[in-house]
C-alpha positions in Angstrom: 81.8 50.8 99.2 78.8 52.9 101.1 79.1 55.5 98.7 79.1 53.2 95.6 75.6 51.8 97.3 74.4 54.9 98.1 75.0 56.2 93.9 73.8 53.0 93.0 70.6 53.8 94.8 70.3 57.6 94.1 70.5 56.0 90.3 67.7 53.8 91.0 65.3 56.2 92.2 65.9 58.3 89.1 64.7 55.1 86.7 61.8 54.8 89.1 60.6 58.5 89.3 61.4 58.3 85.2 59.7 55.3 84.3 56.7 56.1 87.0 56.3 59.2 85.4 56.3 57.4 81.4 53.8 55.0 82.7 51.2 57.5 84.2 51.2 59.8 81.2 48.6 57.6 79.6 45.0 56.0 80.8 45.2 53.4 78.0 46.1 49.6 79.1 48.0 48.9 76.2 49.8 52.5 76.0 50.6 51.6 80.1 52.1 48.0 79.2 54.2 49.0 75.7 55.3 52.3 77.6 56.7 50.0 80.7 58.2 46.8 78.3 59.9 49.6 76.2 61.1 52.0 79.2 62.2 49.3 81.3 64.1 47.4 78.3 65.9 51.1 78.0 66.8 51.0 81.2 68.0 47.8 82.3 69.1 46.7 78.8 67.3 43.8 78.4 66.9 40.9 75.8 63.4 40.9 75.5 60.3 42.1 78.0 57.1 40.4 78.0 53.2 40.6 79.3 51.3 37.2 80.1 47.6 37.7 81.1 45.1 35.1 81.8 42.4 34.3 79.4 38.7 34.6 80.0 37.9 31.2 82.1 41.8 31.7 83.6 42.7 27.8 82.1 45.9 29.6 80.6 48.4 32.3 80.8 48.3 33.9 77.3 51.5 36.2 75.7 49.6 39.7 74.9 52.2 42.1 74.7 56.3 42.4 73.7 59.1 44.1 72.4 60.2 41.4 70.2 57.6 39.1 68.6 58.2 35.9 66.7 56.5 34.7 63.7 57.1 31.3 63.4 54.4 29.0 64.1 55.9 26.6 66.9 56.6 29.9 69.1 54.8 28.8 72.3 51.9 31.5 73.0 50.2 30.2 75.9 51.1 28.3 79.1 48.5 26.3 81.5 47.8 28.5 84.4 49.3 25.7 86.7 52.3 25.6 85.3 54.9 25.6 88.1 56.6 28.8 87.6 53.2 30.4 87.0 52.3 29.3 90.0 55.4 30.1 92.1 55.1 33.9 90.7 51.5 34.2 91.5 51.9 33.6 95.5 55.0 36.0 95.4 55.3 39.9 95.6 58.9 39.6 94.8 61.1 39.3 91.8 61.4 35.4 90.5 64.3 34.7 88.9 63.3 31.5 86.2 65.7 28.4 85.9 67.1 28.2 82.4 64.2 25.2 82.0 61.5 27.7 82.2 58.8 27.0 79.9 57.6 30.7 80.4 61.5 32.0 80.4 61.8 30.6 77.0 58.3 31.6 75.6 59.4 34.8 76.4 62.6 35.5 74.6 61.7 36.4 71.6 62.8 35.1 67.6 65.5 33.1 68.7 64.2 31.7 71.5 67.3 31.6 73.7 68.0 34.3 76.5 70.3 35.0 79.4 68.9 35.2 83.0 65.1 35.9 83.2 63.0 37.5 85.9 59.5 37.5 86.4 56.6 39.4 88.7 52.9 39.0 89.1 51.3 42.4 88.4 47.3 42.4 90.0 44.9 43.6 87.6 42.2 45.5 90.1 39.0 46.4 88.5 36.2 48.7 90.0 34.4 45.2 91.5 37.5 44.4 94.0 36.8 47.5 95.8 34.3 47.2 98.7 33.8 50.2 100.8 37.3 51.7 99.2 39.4 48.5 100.6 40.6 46.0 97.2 39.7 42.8 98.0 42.4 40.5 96.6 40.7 37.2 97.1 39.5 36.9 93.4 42.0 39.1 92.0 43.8 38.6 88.0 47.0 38.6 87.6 49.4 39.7 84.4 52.9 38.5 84.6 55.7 40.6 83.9 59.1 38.5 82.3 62.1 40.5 82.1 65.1 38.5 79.9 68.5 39.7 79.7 71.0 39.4 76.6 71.7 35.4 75.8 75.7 37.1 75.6 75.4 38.8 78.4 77.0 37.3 81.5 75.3 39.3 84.4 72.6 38.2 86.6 69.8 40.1 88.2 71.3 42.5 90.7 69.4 42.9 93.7 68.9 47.4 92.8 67.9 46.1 89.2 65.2 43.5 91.0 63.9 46.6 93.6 63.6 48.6 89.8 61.4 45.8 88.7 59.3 45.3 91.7 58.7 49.0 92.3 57.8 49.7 88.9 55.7 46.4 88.9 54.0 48.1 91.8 53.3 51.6 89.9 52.3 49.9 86.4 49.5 47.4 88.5 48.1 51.5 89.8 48.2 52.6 86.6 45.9 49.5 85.2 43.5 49.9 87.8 43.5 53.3 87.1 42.5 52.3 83.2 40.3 50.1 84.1 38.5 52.1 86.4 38.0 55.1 83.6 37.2 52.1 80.8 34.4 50.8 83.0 32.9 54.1 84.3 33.2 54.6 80.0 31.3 51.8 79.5 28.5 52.4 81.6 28.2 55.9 80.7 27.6 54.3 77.2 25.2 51.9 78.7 22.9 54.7 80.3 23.3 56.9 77.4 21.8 54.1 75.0 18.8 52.8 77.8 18.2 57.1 78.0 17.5 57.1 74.4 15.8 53.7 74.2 13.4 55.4 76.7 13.5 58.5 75.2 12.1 56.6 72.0 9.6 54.4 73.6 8.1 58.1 75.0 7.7 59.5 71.6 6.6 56.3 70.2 3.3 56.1 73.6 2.8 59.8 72.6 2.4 59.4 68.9 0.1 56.2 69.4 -2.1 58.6 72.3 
């Protein structure tokens, strides 16, 4: 039995140093969140992944990225930001496991809508404003949710290695974000000072030509 657990977790530290190492390769938010719904699928064969972030005034939790999309028009695409298992996620660190009720479980399944067991994890979105003095400060922080479904045949429930894959990676993808959004913001203000530069650059030429 020890040395089953002790495989079981020498394989889960390979997923983790594999997937970690997928997710870092780019600085891109959308490359970071397609690379971890497709890498973790692989890995934990899964149903469907899914990406819920919060819209501008944070009123709703809105369905940005998945593996399997649907087209149909009554395919729910955002939930109110107090729905229950929105909230219960948000105050956690760990891995929720969704009742078959969920609203977000099912929103999150994909074309047919129906799933086997589903997982979800809050993933803080840091940007260069929560840091003060180098410390994050989490009091106004954003949070993505991460929804993990497994096959509708499939009989298994979340292990509690599979959950520690989730949550670590969870952990390495909300580093990675911060990471992009840190290089995204310092882009944009380079862009910012490049264009006041040239306004000033212009307004000088234009005082010396009317001198």
């Amino acid at each position: 039995e020890e040395v089953g657990m002790m495989k079981i977790q020498k394989e889960a530290s390979w997923h983790v140093r594999m997937l970690t190492r997928e997710i870092r390769k780019s600085l891109d938010k959308h490359t970071i969140l397609y690379t971890t719904l497709v890498e973790l699928s692989k890995t934990l064969d899964l149903h469907n992944c899914a990406v819920w972030m919060p819209n501008e005034d944070r009123a709703e939790m809105n369905l940005t990225h998945e593996l399997k999309s649907s087209s149909s028009r009554n395919y729910l695409r955002s939930i109110p930001i107090n729905d229950p298992d929105v909230l219960e996620i948000r105050e956690s660190e760990r891995v929720t496991i969704l009742s078959p009720e969920s609203a977000l479980g099912s929103a999150s399944s994909g074309e047919s809508g129906e799933s086997g067991a589903v997982a979800a994890i809050r993933m803080p979105m840091l940007r260069v404003s929560n840091f003060k003095g180098g410390t994050p400060q989490l009091v106004d922080t954003h949070y993505a949710i991460l929804v993990l479904v497994l096959p509708v045949m499939d009989s298994r429930g979340w292990s509690h290695h599979e959950m520690e894959i989730v949550e670590v990676v969870a952990d390495q993808v909300a580093v990675a974000l911060s990471h992009a959004a840190v290089l995204e913001e310092s882009q944009l203000m380079r862009e910012k000072l490049g264009e006041q530069n040239r306004a000033l650059q212009q307004a000088k030429k234009n005082a010396m030509m009317a001198s």
